[in-house]
C-alpha positions in Angstrom: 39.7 -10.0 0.1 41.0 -12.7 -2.4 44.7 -13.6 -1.8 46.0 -13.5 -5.8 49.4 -15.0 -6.8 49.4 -13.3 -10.0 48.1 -9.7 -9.2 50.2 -7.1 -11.4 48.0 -5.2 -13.3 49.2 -2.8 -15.9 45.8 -0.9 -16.8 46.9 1.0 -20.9 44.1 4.1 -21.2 44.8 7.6 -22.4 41.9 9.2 -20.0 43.3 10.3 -16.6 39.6 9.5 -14.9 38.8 6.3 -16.7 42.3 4.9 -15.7 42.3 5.8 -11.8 38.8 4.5 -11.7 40.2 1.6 -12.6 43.1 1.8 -11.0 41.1 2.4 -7.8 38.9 -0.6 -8.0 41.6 -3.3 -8.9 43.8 -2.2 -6.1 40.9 -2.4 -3.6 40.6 -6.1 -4.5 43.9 -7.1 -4.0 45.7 -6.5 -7.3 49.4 -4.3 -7.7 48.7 -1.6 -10.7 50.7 0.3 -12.9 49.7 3.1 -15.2 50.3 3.9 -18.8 48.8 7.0 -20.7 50.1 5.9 -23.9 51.4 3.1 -26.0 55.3 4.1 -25.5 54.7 4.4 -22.0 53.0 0.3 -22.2 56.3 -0.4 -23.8 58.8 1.1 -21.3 56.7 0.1 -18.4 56.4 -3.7 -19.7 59.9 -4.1 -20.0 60.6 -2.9 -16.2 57.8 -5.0 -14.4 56.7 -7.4 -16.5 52.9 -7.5 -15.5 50.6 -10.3 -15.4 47.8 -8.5 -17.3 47.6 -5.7 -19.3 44.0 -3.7 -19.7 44.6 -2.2 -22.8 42.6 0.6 -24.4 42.0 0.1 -28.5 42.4 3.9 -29.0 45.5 5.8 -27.9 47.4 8.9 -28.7 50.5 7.8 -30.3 49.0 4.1 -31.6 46.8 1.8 -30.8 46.0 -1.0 -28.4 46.2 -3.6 -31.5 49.8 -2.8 -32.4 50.5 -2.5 -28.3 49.1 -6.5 -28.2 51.2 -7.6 -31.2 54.2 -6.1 -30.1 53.7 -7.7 -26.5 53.1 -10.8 -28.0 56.5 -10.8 -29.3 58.5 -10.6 -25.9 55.4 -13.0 -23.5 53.1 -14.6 -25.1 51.8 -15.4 -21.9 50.4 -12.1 -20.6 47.0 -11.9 -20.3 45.2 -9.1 -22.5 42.1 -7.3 -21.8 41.2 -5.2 -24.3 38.9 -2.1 -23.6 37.0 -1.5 -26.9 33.6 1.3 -27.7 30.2 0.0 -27.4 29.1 -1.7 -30.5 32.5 -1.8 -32.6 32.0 -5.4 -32.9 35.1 -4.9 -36.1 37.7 -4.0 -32.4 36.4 -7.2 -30.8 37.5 -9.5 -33.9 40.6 -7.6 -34.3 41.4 -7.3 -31.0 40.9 -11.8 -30.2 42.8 -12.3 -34.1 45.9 -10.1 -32.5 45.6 -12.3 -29.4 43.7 -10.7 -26.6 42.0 -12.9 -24.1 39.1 -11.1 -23.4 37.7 -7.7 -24.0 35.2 -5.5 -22.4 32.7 -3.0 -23.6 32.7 0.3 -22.5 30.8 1.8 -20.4 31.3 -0.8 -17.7 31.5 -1.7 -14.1 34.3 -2.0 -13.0 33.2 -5.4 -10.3 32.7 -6.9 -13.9 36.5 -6.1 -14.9 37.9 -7.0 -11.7 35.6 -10.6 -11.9 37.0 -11.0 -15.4 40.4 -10.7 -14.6 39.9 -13.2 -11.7 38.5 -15.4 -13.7 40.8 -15.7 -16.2 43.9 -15.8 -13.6 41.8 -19.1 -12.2 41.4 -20.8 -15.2 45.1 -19.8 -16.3 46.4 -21.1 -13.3 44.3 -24.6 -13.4 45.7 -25.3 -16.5 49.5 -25.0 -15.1 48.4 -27.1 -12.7 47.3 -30.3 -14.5 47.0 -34.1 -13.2 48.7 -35.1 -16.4 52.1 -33.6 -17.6 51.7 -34.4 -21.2 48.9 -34.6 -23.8 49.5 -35.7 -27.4 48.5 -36.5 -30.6 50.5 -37.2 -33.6 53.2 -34.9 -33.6 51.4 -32.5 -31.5 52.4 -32.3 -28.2 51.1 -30.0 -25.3 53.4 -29.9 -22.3 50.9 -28.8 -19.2 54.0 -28.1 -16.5 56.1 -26.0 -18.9 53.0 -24.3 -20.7 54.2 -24.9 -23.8 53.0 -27.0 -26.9 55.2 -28.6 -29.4 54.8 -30.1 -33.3 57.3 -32.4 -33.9 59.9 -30.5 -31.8 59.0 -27.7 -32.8 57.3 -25.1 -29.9 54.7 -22.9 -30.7 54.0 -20.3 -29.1 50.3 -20.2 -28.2 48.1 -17.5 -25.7 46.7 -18.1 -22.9 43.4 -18.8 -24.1 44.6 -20.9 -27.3 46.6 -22.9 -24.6 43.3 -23.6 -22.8 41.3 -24.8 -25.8 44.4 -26.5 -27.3 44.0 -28.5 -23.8 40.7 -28.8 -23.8 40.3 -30.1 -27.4 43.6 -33.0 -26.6 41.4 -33.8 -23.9 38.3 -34.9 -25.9 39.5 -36.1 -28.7 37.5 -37.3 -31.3 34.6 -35.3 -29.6 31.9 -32.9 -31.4 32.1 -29.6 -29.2 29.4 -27.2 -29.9 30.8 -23.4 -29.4 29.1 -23.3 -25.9 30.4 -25.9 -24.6 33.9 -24.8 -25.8 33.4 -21.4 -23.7 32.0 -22.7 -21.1 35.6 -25.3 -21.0 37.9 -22.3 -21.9 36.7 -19.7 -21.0 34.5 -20.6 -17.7 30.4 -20.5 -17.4 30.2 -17.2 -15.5 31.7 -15.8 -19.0 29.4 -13.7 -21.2 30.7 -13.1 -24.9 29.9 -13.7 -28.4 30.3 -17.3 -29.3 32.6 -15.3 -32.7 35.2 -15.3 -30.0 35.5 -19.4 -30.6 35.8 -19.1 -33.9 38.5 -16.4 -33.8 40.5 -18.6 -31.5 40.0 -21.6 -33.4 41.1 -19.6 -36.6 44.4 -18.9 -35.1 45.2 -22.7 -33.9 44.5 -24.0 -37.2 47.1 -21.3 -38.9 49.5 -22.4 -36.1 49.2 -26.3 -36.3 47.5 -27.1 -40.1 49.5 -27.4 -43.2 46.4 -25.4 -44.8 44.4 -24.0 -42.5 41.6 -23.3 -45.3 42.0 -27.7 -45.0 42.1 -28.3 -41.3 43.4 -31.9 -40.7 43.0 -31.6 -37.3 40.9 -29.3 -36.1 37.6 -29.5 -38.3 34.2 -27.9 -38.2 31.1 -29.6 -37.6 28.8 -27.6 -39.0 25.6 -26.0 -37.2 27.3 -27.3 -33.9 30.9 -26.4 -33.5 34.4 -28.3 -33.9 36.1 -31.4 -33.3 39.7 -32.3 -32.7 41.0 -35.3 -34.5 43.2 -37.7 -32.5 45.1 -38.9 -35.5 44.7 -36.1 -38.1 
């Protein structure tokens, strides 16, 4: 069994069944869980333990998982968030990645695939707080690798875990055409399967973060029929 240095696990999902299968599986592979049934009981149970991930069900009984994520946001905008979302609602995936979730997963699924998602994304998370370089820049913006935080002017922003990653991996090839591809496989690993949308939902929300106008990127602009390319100097 994997030793994990970030392991709690606080698995969001309104069906008793659904959420001790899960429950089960994560805490055979090495992970602390805790349980919520609804959205209040996210909240309450957030605030005590402060998890490292949440799995977070879209539809609950007293709101839902979108509401859950933005209100999360708010106090860590650090924790990871797995959205659980119906086959074929490609509307919840968008939604969920503009509200800031990291990943989401399809239902039905197998569980080995959640628990090798969550993995995944602690190992890349944890690569990039461990960096060779301590600061990457350009202009005024500034990404601080040891204190995981990124900076305009001196101004912080507060950016996900995934929009820390590309921010990272774009200040690290500047100047460079990245086709959407090539932009998961840098952020969010090889061994991940998603829509390429997911790119362009992430890159949405840096621009409205770091560009006077976002409809006018200075910085982060499109290259059209391949992907995006970070300008060094704006």
């Amino acid at each position: 069994m994997d030793t994990i240095d970030r392991n709690h696990v606080l698995i969001v999902e309104d069906d008793d069944n659904i959420r001790r299968f899960i429950s089960i599986n994560l805490t055979n592979n090495g992970f602390v869980v805790s349980e919520a049934a609804c959205g209040e009981e996210a909240l309450q149970s957030f605030e005590v333990s402060r998890p490292d991930v949440l799995v977070l069900d879209i539809m609950l009984p007293d709101s839902n998982g979108f509401e859950i994520c933005r209100k999360l946001r708010e106090k860590d905008a650090g924790v990871i968030i797995i959205f659980l979302t119906a086959r074929g609602q490609d509307l919840d995936k968008i939604n969920g990645l503009e509200m800031g979730a990291d990943d989401y997963i399809v239902k039905p699924f197998n569980p080995l695939e959640l628990v090798a998602r969550i993995k995944a994304i602690l190992r890349r998370t944890e690569s990039a707080l461990k960096p060779q370089k301590t600061i990457l820049q350009a202009g005024p913006i500034r990404l601080d690798l040891n204190a995981n935080k990124m900076f305009k002017q001196d101004d912080s922003i507060e950016l996900t875990p995934k929009e820390f990653q590309m921010m990272k991996t774009f200040l690290e090839h500047p100047d460079t055409a990245l086709s959407r591809n090539e932009l998961m496989n840098l952020v969010w690993g090889e061994d991940y399967i998603g829509d390429p949308k997911t790119v362009d939902v992430h890159v949405r929300k840096l621009r409205e973060k770091i560009e006077v106008d976002p409809s006018n990127p200075l910085w982060i602009e499109t290259v059209w029929g391949l992907g995006y390319r970070f300008r060094k100097d704006g």
